[in-house]
VOROFI-712874 format. One record per residue (C-alpha): residue number from 1; residue in three letters; x, y, z. Coordinates in steps of 0.02 Angstrom, whole numbers, plus 50000, padded with zeros to 5 digits. Layout:
# residues N
+------+------+-------+-------+-------+
| dofi | tiza |     u |     v |     w |
+------+------+-------+-------+-------+
|  NUM |  ALA |     X |     Y |     Z |
...
+------+------+-------+-------+-------+
This chain:
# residues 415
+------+------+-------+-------+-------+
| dofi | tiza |     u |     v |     w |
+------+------+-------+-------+-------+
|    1 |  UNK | 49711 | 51278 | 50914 |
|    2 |  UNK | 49910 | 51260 | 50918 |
|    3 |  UNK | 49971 | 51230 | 50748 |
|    4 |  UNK | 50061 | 51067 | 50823 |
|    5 |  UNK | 49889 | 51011 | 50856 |
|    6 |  UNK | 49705 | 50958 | 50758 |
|    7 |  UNK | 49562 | 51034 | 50785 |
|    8 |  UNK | 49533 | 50909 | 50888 |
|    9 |  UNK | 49679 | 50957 | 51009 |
|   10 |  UNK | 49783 | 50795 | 50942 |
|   11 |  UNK | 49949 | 50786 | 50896 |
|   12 |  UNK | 49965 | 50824 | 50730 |
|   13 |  UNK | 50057 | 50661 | 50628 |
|   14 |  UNK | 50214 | 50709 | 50519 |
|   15 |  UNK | 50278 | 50587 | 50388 |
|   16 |  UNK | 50468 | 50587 | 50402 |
|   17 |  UNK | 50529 | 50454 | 50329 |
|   18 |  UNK | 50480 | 50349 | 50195 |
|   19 |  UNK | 50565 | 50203 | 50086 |
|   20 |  UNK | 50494 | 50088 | 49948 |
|   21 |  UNK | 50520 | 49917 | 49842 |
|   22 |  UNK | 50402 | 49888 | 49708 |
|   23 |  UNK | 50379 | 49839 | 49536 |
|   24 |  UNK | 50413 | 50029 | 49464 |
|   25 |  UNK | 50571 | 50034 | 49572 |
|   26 |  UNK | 50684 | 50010 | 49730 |
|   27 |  UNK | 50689 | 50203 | 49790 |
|   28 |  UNK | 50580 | 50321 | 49808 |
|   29 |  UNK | 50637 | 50440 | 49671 |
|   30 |  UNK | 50628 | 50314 | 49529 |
|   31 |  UNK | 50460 | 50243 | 49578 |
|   32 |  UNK | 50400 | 50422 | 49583 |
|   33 |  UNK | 50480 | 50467 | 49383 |
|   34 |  UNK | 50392 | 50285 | 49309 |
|   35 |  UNK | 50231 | 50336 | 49406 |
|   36 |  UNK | 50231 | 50503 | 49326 |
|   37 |  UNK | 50283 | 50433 | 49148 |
|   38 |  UNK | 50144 | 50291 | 49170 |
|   39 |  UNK | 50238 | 50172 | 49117 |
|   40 |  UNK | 50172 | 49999 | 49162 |
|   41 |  UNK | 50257 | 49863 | 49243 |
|   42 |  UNK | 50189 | 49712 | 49209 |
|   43 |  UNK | 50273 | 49576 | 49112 |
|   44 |  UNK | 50289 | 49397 | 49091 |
|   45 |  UNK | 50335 | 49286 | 49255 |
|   46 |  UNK | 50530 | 49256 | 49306 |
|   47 |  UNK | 50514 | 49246 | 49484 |
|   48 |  UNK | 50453 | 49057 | 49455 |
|   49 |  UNK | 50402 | 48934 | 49304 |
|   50 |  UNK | 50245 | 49008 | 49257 |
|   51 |  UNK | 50226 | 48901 | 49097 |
|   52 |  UNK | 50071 | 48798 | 49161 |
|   53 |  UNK | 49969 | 48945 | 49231 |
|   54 |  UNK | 49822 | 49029 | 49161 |
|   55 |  UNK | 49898 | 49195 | 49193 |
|   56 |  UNK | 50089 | 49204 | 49169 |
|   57 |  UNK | 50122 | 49397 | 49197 |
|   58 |  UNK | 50150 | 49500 | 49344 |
|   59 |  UNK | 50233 | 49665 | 49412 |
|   60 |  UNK | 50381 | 49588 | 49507 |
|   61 |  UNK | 50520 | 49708 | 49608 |
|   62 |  UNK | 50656 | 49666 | 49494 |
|   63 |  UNK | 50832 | 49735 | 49522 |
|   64 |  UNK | 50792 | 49708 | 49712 |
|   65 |  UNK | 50932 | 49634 | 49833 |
|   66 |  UNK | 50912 | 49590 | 49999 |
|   67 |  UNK | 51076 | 49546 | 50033 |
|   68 |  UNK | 51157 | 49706 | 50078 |
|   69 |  UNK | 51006 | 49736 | 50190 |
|   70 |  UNK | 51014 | 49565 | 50296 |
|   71 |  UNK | 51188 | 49491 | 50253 |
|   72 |  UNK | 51227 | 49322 | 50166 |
|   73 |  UNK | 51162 | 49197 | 50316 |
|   74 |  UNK | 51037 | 49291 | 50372 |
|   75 |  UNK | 50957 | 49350 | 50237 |
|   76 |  UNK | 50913 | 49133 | 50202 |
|   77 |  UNK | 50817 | 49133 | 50357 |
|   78 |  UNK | 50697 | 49251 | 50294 |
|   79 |  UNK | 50557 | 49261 | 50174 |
|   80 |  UNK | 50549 | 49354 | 50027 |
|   81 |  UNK | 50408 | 49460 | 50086 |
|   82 |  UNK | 50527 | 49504 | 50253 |
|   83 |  UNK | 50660 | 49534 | 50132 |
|   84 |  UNK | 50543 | 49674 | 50019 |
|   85 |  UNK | 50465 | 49736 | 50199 |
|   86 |  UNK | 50624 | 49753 | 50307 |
|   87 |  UNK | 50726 | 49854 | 50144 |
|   88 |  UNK | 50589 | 49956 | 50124 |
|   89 |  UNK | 50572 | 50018 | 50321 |
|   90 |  UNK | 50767 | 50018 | 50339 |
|   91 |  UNK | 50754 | 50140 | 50196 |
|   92 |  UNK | 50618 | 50236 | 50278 |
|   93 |  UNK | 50730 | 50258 | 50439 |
|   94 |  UNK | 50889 | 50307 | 50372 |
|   95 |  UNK | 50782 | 50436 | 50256 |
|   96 |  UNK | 50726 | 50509 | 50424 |
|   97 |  UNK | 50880 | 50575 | 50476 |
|   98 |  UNK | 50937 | 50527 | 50692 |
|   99 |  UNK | 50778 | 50470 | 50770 |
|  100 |  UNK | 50837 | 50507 | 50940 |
|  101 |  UNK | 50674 | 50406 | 51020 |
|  102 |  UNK | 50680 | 50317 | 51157 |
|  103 |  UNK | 50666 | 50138 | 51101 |
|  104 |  UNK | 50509 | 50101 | 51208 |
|  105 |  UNK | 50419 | 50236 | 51124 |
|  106 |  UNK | 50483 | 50173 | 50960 |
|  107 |  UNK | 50329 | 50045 | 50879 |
|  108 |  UNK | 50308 | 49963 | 50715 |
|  109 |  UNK | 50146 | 49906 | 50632 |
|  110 |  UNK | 50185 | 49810 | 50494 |
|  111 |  UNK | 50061 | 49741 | 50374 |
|  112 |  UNK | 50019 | 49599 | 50262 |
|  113 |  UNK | 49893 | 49510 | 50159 |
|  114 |  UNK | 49950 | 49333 | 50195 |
|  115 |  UNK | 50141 | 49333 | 50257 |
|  116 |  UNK | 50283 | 49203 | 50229 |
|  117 |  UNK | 50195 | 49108 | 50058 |
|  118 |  UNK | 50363 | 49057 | 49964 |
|  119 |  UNK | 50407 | 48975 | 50108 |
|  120 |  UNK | 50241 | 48923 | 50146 |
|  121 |  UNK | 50253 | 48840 | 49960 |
|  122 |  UNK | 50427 | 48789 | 49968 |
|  123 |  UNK | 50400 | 48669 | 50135 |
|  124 |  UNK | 50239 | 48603 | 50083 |
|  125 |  UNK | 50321 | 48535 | 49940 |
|  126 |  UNK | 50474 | 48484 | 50042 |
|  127 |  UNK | 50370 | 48385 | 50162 |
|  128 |  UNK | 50249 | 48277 | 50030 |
|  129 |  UNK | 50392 | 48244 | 49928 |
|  130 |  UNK | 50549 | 48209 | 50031 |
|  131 |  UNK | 50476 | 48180 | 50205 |
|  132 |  UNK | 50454 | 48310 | 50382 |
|  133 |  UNK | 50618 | 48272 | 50426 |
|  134 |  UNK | 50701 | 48379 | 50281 |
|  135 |  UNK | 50544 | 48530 | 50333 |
|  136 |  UNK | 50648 | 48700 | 50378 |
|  137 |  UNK | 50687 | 48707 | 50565 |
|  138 |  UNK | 50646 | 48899 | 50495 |
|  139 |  UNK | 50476 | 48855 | 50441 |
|  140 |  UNK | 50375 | 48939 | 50556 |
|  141 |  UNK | 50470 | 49121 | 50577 |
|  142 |  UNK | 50486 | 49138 | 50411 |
|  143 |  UNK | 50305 | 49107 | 50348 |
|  144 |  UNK | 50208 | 49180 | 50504 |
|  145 |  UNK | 50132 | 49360 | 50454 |
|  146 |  UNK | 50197 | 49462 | 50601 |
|  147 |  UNK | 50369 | 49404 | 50548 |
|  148 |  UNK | 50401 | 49579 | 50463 |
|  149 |  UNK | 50332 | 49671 | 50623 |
|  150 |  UNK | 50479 | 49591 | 50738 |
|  151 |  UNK | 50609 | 49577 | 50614 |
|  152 |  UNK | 50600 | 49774 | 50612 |
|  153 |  UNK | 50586 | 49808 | 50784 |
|  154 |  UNK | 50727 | 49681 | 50839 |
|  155 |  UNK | 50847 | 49761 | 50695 |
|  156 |  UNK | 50827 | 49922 | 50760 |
|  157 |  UNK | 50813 | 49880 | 50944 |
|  158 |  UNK | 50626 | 49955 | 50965 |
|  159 |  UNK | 50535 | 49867 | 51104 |
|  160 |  UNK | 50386 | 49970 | 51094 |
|  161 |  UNK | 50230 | 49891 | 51018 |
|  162 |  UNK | 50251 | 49784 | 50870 |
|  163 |  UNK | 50126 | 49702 | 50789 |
|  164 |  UNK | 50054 | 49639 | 50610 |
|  165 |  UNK | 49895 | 49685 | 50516 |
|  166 |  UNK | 49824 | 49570 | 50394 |
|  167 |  UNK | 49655 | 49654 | 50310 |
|  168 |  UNK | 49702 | 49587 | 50121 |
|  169 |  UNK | 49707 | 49742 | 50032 |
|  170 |  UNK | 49677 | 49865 | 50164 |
|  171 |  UNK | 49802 | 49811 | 50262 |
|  172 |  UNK | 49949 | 49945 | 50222 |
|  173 |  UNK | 49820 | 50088 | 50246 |
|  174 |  UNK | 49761 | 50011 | 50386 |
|  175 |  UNK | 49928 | 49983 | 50454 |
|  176 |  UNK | 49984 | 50175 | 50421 |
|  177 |  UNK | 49817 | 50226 | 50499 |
|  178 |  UNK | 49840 | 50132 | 50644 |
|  179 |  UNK | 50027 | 50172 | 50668 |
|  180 |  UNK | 49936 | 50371 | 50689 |
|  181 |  UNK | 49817 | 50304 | 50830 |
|  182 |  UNK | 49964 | 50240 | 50921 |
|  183 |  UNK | 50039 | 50402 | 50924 |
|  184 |  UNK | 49880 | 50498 | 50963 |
|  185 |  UNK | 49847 | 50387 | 51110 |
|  186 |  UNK | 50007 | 50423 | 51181 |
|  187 |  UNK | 50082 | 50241 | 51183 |
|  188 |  UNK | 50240 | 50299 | 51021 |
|  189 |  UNK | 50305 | 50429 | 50996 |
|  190 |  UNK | 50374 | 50385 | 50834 |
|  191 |  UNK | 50300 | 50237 | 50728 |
|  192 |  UNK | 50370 | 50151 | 50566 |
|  193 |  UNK | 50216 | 50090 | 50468 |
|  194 |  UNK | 50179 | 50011 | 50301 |
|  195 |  UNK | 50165 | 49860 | 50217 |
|  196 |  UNK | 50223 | 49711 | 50110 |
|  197 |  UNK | 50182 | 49573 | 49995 |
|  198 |  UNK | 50254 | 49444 | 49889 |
|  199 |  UNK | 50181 | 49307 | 49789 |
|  200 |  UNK | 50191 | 49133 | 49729 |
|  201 |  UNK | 50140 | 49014 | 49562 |
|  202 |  UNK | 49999 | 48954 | 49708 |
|  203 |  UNK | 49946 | 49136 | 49757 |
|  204 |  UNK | 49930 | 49179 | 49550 |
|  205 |  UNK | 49825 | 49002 | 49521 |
|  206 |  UNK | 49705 | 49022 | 49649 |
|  207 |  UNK | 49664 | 49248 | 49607 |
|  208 |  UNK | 49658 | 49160 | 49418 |
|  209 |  UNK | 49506 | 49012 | 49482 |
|  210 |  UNK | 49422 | 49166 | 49560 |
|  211 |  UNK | 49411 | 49270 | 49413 |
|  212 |  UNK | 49516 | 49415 | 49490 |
|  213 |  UNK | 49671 | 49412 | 49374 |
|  214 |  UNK | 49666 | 49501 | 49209 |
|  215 |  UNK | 49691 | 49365 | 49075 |
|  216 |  UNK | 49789 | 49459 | 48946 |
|  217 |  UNK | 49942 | 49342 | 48920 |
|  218 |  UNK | 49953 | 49407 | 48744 |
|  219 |  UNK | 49980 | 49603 | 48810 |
|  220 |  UNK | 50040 | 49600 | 48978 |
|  221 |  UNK | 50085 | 49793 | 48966 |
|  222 |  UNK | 49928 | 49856 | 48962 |
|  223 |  UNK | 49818 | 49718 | 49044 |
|  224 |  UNK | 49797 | 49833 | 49207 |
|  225 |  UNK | 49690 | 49969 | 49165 |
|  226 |  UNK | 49593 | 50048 | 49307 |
|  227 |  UNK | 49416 | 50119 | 49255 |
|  228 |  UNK | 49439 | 50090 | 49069 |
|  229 |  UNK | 49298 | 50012 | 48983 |
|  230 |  UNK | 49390 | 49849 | 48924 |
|  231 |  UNK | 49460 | 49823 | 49131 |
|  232 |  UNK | 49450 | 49637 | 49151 |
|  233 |  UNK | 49539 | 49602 | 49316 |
|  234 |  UNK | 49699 | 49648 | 49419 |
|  235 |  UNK | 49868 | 49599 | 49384 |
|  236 |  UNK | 49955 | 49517 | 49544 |
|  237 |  UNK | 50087 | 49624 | 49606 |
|  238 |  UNK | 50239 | 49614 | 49746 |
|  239 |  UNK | 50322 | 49751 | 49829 |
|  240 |  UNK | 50333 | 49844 | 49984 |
|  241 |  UNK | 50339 | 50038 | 50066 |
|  242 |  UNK | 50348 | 50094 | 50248 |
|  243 |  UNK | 50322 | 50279 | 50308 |
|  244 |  UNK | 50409 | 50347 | 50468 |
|  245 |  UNK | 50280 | 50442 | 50583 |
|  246 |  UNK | 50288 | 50548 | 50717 |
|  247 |  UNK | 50211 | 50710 | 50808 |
|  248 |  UNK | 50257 | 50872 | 50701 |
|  249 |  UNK | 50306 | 50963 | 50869 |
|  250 |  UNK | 50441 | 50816 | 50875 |
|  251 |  UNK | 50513 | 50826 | 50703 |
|  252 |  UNK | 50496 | 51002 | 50678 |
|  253 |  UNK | 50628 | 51000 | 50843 |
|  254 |  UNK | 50741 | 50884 | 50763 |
|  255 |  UNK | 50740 | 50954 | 50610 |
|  256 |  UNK | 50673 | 50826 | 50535 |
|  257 |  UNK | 50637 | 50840 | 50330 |
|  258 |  UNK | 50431 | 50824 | 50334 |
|  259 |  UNK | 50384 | 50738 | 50181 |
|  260 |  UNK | 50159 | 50782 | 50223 |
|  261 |  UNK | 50033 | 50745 | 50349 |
|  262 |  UNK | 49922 | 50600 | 50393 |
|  263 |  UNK | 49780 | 50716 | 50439 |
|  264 |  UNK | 49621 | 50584 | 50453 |
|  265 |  UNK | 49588 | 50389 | 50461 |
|  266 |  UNK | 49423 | 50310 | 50420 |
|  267 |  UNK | 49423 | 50094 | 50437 |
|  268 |  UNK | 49263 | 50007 | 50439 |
|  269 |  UNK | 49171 | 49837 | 50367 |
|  270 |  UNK | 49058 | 49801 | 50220 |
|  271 |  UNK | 48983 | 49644 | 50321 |
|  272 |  UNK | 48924 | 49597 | 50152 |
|  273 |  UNK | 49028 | 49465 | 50071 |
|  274 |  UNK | 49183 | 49393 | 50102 |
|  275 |  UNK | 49250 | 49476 | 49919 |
|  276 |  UNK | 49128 | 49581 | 49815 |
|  277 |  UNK | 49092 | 49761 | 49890 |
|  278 |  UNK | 48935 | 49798 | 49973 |
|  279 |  UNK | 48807 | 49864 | 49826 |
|  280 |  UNK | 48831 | 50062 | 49789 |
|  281 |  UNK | 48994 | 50058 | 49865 |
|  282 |  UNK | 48898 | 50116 | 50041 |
|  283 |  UNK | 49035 | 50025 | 50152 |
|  284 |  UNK | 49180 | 50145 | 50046 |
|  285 |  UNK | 49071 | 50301 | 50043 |
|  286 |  UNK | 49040 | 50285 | 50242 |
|  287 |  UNK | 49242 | 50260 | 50245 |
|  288 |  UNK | 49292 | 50386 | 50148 |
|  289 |  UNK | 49167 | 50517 | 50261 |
|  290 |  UNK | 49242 | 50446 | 50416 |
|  291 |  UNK | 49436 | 50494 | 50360 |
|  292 |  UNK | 49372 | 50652 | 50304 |
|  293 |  UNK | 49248 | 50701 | 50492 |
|  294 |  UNK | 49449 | 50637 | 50575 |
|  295 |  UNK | 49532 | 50757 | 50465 |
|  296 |  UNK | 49394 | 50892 | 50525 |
|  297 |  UNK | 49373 | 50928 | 50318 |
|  298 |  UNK | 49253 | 50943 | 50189 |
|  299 |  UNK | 49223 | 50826 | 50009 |
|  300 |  UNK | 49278 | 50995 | 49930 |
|  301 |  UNK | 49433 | 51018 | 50038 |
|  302 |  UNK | 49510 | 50871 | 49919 |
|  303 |  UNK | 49629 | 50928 | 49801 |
|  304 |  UNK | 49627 | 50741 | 49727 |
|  305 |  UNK | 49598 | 50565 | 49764 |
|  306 |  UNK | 49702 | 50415 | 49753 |
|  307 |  UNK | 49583 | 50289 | 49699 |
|  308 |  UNK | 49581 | 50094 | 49755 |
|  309 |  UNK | 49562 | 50069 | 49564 |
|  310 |  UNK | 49611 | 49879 | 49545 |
|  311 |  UNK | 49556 | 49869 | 49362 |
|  312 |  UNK | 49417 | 49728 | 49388 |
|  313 |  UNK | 49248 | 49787 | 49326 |
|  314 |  UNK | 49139 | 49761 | 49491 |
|  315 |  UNK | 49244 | 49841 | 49629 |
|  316 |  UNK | 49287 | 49990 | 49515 |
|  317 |  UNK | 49129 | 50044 | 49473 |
|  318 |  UNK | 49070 | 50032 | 49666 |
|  319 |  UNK | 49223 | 50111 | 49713 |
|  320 |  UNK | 49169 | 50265 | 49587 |
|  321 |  UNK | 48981 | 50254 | 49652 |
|  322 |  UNK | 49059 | 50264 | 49846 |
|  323 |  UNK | 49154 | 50424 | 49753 |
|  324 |  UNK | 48994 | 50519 | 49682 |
|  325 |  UNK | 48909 | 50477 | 49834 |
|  326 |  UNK | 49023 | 50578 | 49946 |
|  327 |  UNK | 49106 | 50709 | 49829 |
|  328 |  UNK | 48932 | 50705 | 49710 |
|  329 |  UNK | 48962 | 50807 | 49520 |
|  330 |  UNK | 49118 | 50918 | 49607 |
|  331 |  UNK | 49238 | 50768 | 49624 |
|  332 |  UNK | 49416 | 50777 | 49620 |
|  333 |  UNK | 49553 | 50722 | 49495 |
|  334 |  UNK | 49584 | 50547 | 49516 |
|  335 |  UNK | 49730 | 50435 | 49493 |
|  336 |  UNK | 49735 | 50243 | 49510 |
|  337 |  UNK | 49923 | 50197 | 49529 |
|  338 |  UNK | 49881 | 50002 | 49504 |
|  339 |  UNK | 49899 | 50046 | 49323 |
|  340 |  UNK | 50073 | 50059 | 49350 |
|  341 |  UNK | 50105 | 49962 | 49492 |
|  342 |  UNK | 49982 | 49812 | 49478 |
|  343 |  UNK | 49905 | 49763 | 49649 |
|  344 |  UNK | 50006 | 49715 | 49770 |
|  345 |  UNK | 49888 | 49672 | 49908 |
|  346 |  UNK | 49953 | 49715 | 50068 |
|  347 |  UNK | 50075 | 49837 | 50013 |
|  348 |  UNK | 49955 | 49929 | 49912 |
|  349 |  UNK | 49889 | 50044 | 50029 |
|  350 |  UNK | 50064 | 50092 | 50093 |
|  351 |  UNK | 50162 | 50140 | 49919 |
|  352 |  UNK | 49993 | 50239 | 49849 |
|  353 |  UNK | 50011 | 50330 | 50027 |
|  354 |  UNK | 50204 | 50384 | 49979 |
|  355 |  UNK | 50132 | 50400 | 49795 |
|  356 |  UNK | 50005 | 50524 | 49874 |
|  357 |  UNK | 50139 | 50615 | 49964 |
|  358 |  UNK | 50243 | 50638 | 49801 |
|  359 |  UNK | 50094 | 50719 | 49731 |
|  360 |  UNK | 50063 | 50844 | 49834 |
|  361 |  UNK | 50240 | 50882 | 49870 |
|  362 |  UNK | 50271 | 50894 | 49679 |
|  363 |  UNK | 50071 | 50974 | 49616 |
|  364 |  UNK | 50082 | 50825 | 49527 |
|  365 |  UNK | 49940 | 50706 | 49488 |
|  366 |  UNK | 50028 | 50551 | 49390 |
|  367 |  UNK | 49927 | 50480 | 49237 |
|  368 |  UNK | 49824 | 50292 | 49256 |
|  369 |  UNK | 49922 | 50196 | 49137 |
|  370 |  UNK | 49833 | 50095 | 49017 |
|  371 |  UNK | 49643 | 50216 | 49018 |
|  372 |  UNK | 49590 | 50254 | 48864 |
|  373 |  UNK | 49404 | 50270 | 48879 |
|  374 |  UNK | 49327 | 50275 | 49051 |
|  375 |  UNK | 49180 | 50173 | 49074 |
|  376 |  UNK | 49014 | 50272 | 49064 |
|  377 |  UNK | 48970 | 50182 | 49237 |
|  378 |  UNK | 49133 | 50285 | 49313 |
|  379 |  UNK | 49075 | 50461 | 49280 |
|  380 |  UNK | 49212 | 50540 | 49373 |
|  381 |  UNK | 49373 | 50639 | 49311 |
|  382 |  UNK | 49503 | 50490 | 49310 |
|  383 |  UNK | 49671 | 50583 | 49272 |
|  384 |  UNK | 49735 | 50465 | 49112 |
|  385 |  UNK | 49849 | 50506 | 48941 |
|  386 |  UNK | 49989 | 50621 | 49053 |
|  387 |  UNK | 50012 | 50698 | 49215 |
|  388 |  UNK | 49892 | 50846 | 49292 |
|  389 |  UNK | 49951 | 50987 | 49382 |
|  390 |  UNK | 49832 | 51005 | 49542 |
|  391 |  UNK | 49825 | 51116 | 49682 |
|  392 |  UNK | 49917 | 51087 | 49858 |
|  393 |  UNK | 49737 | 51049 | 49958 |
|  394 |  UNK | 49729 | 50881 | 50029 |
|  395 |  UNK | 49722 | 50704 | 49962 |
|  396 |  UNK | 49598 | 50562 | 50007 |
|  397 |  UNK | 49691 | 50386 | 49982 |
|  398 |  UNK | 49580 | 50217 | 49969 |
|  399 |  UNK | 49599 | 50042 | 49994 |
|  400 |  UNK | 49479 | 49931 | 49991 |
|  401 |  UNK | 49500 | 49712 | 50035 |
|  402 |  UNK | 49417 | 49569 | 50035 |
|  403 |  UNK | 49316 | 49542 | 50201 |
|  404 |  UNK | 49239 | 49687 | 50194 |
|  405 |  UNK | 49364 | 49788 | 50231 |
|  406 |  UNK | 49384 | 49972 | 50202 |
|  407 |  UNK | 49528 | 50117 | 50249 |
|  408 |  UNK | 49535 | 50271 | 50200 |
|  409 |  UNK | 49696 | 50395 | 50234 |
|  410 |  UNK | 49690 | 50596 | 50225 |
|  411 |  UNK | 49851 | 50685 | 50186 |
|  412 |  UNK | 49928 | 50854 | 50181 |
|  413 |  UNK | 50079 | 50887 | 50072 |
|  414 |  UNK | 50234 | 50971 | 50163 |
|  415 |  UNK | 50203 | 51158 | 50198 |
+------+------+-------+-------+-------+
């Protein structure tokens, strides 16, 4: 086997670029100091009038312009989620240095959880209360979910395949693991994958009717708390990250920077229920085994995993029951960045996939903000308190969304 290929004979998939917007920061480098300080980032509401809500906290991107990244007109005709989704590729592309791809074999898989909602919001309002006639002319572009997928590719001139996936919180691992696919199958040679999310007082009502959304208006700071005993629900996050991908042979010729390795991709369904995980976690075990049989590895090949770990007390203890069932008493370290981060849907997957990278570039596991006792249906070794120094083997990333659906990354660190 060619060390530019898998064991399989594939190309093997170097990470190149990769940019980020999200509640812990708007580059790379700062998300990657507040992760390891586990420092958490929720706090009450500004983005809107929160006063009549249930919950009234969040982890919002704040210090976050889009302005310099789409101009003053333009930047109106977009949504906010387009706004966190483009900065957060463009960032990914100038990090990875003179592409030099033909723009046909140039592609862009950009996910989301629901797409365009402030405007969605914003014109529903608009229409009920002052008539259609005043509805945006912009209306549709803005709110439609692929609208992040072409506003990169016609930015950046790439006219290869461009498209939008929308599996709620899978979606930016599915989008990442897709983005490899393309490449393996021969129809990019260099993808820009990841995804993005923003939310509204309407998105933060409705996860609150559910019973999703940690209630802890009194303590915002420490209301996300993956695996701990006292987890009562996520805390609704926006942000966005994007990786740059492309064949090692091809950035190792460019001298490209190479950042790790997407070495395996496991997606499949639950077909259970449309939002609590299939009992035992067997839908996330079965994922996990399929990233790791792509990868061509073994459970004790992981050096650590980055869990789903949304802090709500049925999807974290099937998550850690998918865990034993795969890895059994010789699990990994374990980190659960929503501690930090909150969830942010459809960017989730994508920013604990740069996360991952950071760890095994730096032998650096961050700390889960907020545990202080792991609950004694967890069993597992959930890195909590302060950072771990682990070993350089691979890395395991989960998501897991409603639907049913599951994706699972596998990365190598930079050699």
């Amino acid at each position: 086997m060619s060390e530019l290929l898998d064991y399989r004979g594939r190309p093997r998939i170097a990470v190149t670029g990769m940019g980020i917007k999200c509640p812990a920061g708007t580059d790379v480098e700062s998300v990657w100091a507040t992760m390891r300080a586990g420092q958490s980032m929720a706090a009450p509401i500004e983005l809107f009038d929160a006063a009549d809500l249930e919950v009234r906290f969040a982890c919002e991107t704040r210090n976050f312009d889009p302005e310099p990244y789409f101009g003053p007109k333009d930047v109106r005709r977009q949504d906010r989620v387009t706004h966190l989704g483009y900065a957060a590729a463009a960032d990914a592309i100038e990090s990875a240095g003179e592409l030099g791809a033909d723009p046909e074999q140039c592609a862009v898989v950009a996910a989301t959880g629901v797409g365009g909602l402030t405007t969605l919001e914003e014109n529903c309002h608009i229409f009920y209360e002052r008539g259609p006639s005043r509805v945006s002319p912009f209306f549709v572009p803005m709110m439609m979910p692929n609208a992040t997928a072409g506003v990169i590719s016609m930015k950046f001139g790439f006219t290869g395949p461009a498209f939008c996936v929308s599996t709620a919180c899978a979606a930016g691992t599915n989008a990442i693991g897709e983005g490899v696919r393309l490449i393996r199958d021969g129809s990019a040679e260099v993808v820009i994958a990841g995804g993005t999310e923003a939310f509204t007082a309407v998105t933060v009502a409705a996860f609150a009717r559910m019973g999703a959304l940690s209630k802890k208006n009194d303590d915002p700071e420490h209301a996300s708390r993956p695996f701990d005993v006292d987890r009562d629900g996520f805390v609704i996050a926006e942000g966005a990250a994007f990786l740059v991908l492309e064949p090692y042979e091809r950035a190792l010729a460019r001298s490209a920077t190479i950042h790790g390795e997407i070495a395996g991709y496991g997606r499949n369904s639950d077909a259970y229920h449309i939002t609590a995980p299939s009992p035992g976690g067997a839908g996330a075990s079965r994922c996990m085994q399929l990233a790791l049989d792509d990868a061509g590895l073994n459970p004790n090949d992981i050096g650590h995993i980055n869990a789903h770990g949304t802090s709500t007390p049925l999807n974290d203890a099937a998550e850690a029951e998918a865990i034993r069932k795969v890895f059994g008493d010789a699990a990994p370290p374990i980190t659960a960045p929503k501690g930090v981060l909150g969830h942010m849907i459809g960017g989730a997957g994508a920013a604990e996939a740069v996360i991952s990278l950071l760890a095994l570039r730096d032998s650096v596991l961050p700390p889960t903000a907020n545990l202080t006792q792991i609950g004694e249906e967890i069993g597992l070794d959930v890195v909590h308190g302060s950072e771990r120094e682990i070993s350089t083997q691979p890395a395991i990333s989960n998501s897991f969304g409603f639907g049913g659906h599951n994706a699972s990354l596998v990365l190598r660190g930079p050699e």
